[in-house]
C-alpha atoms as a printed R data frame, in Angstrom:
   type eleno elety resid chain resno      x      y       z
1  ATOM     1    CA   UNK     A     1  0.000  0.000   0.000
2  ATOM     2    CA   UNK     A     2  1.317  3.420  -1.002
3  ATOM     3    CA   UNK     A     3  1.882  5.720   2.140
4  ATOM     4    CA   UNK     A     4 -0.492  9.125   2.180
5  ATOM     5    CA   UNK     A     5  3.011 11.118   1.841
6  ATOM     6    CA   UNK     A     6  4.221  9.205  -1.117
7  ATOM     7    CA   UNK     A     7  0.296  9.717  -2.697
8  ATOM     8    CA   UNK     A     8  0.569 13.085  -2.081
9  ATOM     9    CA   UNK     A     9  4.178 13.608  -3.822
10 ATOM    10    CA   UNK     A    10  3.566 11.154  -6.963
11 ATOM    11    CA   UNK     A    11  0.042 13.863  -7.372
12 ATOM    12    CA   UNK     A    12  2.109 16.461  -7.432
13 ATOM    13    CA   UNK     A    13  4.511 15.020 -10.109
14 ATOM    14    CA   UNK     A    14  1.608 14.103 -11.997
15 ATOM    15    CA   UNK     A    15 -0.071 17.319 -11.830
16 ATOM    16    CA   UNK     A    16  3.436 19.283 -12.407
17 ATOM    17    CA   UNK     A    17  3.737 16.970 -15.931
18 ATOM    18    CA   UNK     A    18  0.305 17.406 -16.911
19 ATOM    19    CA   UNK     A    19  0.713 21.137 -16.372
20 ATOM    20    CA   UNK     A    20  4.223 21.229 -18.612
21 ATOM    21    CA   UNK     A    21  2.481 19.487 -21.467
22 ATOM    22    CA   UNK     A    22 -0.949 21.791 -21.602
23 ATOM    23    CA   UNK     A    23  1.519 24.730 -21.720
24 ATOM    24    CA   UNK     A    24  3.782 23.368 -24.226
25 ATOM    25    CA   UNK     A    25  0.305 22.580 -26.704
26 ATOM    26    CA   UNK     A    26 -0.782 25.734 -25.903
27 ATOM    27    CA   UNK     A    27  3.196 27.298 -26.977
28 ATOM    28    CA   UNK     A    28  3.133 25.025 -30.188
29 ATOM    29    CA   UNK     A    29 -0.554 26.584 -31.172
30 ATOM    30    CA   UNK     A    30  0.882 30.139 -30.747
31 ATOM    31    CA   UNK     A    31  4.079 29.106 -32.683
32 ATOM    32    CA   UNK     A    32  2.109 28.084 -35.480
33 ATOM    33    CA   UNK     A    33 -0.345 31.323 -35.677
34 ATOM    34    CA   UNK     A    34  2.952 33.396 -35.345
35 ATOM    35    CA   UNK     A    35  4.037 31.770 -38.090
36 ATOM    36    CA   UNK     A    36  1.294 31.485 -40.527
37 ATOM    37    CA   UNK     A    37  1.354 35.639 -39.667
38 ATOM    38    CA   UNK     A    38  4.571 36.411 -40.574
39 ATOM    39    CA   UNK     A    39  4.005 33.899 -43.813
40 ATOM    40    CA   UNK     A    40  1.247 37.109 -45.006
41 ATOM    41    CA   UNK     A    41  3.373 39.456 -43.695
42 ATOM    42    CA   UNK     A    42  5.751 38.242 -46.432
43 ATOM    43    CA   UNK     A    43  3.635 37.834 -48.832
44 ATOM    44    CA   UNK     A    44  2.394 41.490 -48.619
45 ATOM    45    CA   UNK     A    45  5.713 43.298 -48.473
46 ATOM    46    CA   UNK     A    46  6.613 40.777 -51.866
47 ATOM    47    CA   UNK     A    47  3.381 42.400 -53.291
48 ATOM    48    CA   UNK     A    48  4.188 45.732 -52.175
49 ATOM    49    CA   UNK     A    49  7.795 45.609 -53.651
50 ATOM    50    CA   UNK     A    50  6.403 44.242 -57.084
């Protein structure tokens, strides 16, 4: 049987990880818009220049 203390300590691991991955999807999502902006940003100032 797992001791309260060690419970306690492996939830807190657990909810540490799960925390670190929702923020790194949430990183990756922004990435990609950031990316897809400065892709039309391009695009524009290529217009622009023609």
């Amino acid at each position: 049987m797992i001791n309260p203390e060690e419970l306690i300590i492996y939830a807190a691991i657990l909810g540490l990880l799960l925390g670190i991955i929702w923020a790194l999807k949430y990183i990756v999502i922004i990435d990609r818009k950031i990316e897809k902006m400065d892709e039309k940003i391009e695009r524009m100032l290529n217009r622009i220049k023609k």
